[in-house]
C-alpha positions in Angstrom: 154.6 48.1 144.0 155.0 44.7 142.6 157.0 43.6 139.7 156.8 40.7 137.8 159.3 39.3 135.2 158.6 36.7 132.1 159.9 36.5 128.4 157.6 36.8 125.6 158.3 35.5 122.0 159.0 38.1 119.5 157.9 37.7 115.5 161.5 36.5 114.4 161.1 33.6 117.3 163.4 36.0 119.7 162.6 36.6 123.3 161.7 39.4 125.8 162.0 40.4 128.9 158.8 42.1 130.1 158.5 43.5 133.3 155.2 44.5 134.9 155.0 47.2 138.0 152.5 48.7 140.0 148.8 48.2 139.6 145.9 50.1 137.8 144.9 50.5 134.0 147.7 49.2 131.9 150.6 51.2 130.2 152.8 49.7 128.0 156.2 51.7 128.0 158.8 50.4 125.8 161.3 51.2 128.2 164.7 49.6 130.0 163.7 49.0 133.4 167.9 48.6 134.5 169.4 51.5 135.0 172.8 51.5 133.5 175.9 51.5 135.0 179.6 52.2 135.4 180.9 54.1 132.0 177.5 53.6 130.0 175.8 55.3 133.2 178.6 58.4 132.9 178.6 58.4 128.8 174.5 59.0 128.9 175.1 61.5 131.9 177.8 63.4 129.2 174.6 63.9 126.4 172.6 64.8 129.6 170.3 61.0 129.9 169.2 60.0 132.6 171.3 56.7 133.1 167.9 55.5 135.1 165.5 57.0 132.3 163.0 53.6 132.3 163.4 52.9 135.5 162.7 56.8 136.5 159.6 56.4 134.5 158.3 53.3 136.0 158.7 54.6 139.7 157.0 57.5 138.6 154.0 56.1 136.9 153.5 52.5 138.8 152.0 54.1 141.8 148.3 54.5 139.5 148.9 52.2 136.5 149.5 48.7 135.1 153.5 49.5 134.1 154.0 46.9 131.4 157.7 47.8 130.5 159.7 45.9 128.2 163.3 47.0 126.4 162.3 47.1 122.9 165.2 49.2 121.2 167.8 47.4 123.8 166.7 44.2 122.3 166.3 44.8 118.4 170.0 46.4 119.1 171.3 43.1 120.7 169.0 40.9 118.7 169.0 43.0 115.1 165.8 41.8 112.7 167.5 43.6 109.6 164.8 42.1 107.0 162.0 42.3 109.4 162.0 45.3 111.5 158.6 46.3 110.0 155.5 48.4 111.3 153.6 45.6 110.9 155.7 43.3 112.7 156.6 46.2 115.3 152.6 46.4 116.2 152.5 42.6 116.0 155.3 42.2 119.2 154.3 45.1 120.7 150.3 43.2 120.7 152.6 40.4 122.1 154.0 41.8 125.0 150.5 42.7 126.0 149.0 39.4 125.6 151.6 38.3 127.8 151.0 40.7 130.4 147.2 39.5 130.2 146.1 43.3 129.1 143.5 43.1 126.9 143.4 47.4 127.1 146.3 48.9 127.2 147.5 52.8 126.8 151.1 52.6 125.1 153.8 55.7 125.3 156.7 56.0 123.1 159.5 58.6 122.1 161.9 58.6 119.3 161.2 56.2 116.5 158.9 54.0 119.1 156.7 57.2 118.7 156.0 56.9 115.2 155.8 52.9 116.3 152.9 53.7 118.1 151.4 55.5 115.8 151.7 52.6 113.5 150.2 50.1 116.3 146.9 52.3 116.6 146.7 52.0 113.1 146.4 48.3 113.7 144.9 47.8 116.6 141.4 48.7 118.7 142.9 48.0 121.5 144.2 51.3 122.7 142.7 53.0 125.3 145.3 56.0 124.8 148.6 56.7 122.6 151.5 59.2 123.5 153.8 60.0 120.5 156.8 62.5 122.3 159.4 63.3 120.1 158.0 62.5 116.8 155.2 64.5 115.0 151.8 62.6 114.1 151.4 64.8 111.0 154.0 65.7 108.9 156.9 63.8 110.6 160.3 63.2 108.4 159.9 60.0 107.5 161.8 60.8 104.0 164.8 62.6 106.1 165.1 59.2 108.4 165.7 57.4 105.5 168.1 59.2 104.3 170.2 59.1 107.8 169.8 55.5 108.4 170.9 54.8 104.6 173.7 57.1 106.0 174.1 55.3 109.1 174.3 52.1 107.3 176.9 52.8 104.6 179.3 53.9 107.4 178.7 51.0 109.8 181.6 48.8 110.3 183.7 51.3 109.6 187.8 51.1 111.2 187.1 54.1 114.1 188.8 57.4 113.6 189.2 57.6 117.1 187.7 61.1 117.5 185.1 62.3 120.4 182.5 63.7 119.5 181.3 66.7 122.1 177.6 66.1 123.6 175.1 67.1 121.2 177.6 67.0 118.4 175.6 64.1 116.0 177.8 65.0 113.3 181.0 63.9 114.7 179.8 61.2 116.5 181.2 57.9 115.2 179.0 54.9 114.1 179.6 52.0 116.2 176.9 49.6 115.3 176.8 46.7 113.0 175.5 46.3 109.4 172.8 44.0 110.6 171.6 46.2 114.0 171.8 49.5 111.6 170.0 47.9 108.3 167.1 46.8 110.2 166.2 50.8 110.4 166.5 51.3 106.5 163.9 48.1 106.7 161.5 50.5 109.0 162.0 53.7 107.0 162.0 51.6 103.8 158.5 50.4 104.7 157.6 53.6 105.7 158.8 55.7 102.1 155.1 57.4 101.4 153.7 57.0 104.2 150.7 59.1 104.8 150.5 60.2 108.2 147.3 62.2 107.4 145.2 59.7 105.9 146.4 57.8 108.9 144.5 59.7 111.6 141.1 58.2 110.8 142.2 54.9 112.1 143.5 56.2 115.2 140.4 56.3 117.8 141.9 56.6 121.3 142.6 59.0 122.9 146.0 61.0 122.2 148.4 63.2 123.3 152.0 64.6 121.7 154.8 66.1 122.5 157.6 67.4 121.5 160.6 70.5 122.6 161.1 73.3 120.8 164.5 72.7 120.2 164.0 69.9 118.5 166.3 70.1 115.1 168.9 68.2 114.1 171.0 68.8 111.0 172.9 66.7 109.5 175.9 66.8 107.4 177.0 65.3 104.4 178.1 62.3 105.8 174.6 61.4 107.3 173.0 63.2 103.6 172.5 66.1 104.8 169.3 66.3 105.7 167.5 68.7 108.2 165.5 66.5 111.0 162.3 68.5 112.3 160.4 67.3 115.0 159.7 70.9 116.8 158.5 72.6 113.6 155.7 70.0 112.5 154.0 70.1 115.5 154.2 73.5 116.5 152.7 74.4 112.3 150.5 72.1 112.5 149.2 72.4 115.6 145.7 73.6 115.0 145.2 70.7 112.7 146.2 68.2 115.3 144.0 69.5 118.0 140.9 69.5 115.3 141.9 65.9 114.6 141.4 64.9 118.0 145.3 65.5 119.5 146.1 67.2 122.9 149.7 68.7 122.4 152.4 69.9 124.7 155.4 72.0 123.3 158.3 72.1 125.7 159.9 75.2 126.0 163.6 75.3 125.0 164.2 71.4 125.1 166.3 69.6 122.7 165.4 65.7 121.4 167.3 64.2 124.4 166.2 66.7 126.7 162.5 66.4 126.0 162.8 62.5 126.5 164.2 62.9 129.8 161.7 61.8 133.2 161.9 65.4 135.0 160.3 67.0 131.4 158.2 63.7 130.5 156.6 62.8 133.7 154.4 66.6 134.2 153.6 65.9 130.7 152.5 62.3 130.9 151.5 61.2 134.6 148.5 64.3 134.8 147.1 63.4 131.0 147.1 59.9 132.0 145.6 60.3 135.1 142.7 62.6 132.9 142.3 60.4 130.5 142.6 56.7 132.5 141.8 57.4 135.8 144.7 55.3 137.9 145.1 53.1 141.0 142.4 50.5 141.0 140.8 51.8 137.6 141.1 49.3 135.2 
């Protein structure tokens, strides 16, 4: 396994870290490749992350791919782009950190809100050679209910602490400890996002694809967040005939929560034998 380390420039003039691993058709993983440490490492154990979660994924993957990893959320979170955090600058770094890593093809995987940034990259790219969206529904995903959080989010960030702990799992005691400028650049994403058709979309996605998502996976939300009802498990499990006619392998997993369903152990039998199917691995290219 080799790893390689460079920075690459970012659409607000920001820099990257990008690490590449292993060797074989490329992957790019928007992932932290440092496991943390000391009481970050025990607070993610508390919510049941992995405190190693990219680095788990690299060693797991890098033995038959390209590993392209680079910390996108870390660094929009200690670099904030409230005005620009767009799709079409998202897919326009994202094109970037491949470019650097010299992969003209690349498969990309994504969970969370770097799902739905995939999405948005295959929209605007033919460079794809495969995209995994885990945690966030290709059709019918709650773009309008994401708005309404981070708007939520926003208006309470900066806020003097109450000082309360909130329970693993518990999002609606869970205090806001981000900035105005790190939480507005996700109203800028779901802003760009309000009426987005994610059906219409499909026909400009060409590459392979696979999702994923548990079955757990409902949040609600009250008042204070706008009390709204986030669905990833019921979209895909509805619409799941439509998917797989449009051209999507899917993968419900049984039981799991949104952290849960992000974690390696419950990723990696998902990902690594798709890949593999789809790509080939070790020398493939």
């Amino acid at each position: 396994m080799t790893n390689n380390l460079q920075l690459t420039e970012l659409h607000d003039g920001s820099s990257i870290e990008v690490e590449v691993w292993g060797d074989g058709p490329a992957l790019l993983l928007p992932v932290d490749p440092r496991p943390a440490e000391g009481a970050e490492a025990e607070e993610k154990r508390k919510w049941g992350m992995d405190p190693a979660l990219g680095r788990s994924l690299i060693d797991g993957l890098s033995d038959a791919f390209r590993v392209i990893a680079f910390d996108y959320e870390g660094h929009v979170m200690a670099k904030p782009k409230p005005d620009t955090l767009t799709p079409d600058s998202i897919a326009a770094d994202f094109l970037a950190v491949a470019d650097a890593a010299g992969a003209d093809r690349f498969a990309y995987y994504g969970y969370s809100w770097l799902a739905l940034s995939g999405l948005q990259l295959a929209m605007r790219t033919d460079r794809l050679t495969a995209l995994v969206m885990g945690g966030f529904p290709p059709l019918g995903g709650p773009y309008q209910e994401m708005l309404k959080v981070t708007m939520a989010t926003h208006e309470l960030a900066g806020a003097a602490p109450t000082g309360s702990t909130a329970e693993p799992g518990d999002w609606d005691s869970a205090e806001v400890t981000l900035s105005k400028e790190q939480t507005r650049q996700f109203v800028t994403l779901y802003e760009a996002l309000r009426g987005f058709d994610d059906r219409d979309a499909q026909r400009l996605v060409r590459c392979p694809r696979l999702c994923f998502a548990g079955t757990a996976d409902v949040i609600e939300y009250g008042e204070r967040w706008g009390g709204v009802r986030v669905d990833i498990a019921g979209p895909v499990r509805e619409r799941r005939a439509e998917l797989e006619a449009l051209g999507w392998q899917v993968r419900e997993l049984e039981g799991l929560n949104h952290i849960q369903a992000m974690q390696p152990a419950n990723v990696l039998p998902v990902l690594r034998p798709w890949l593999l199917a789809t790509l080939g691995g070790g020398q493939l290219r």
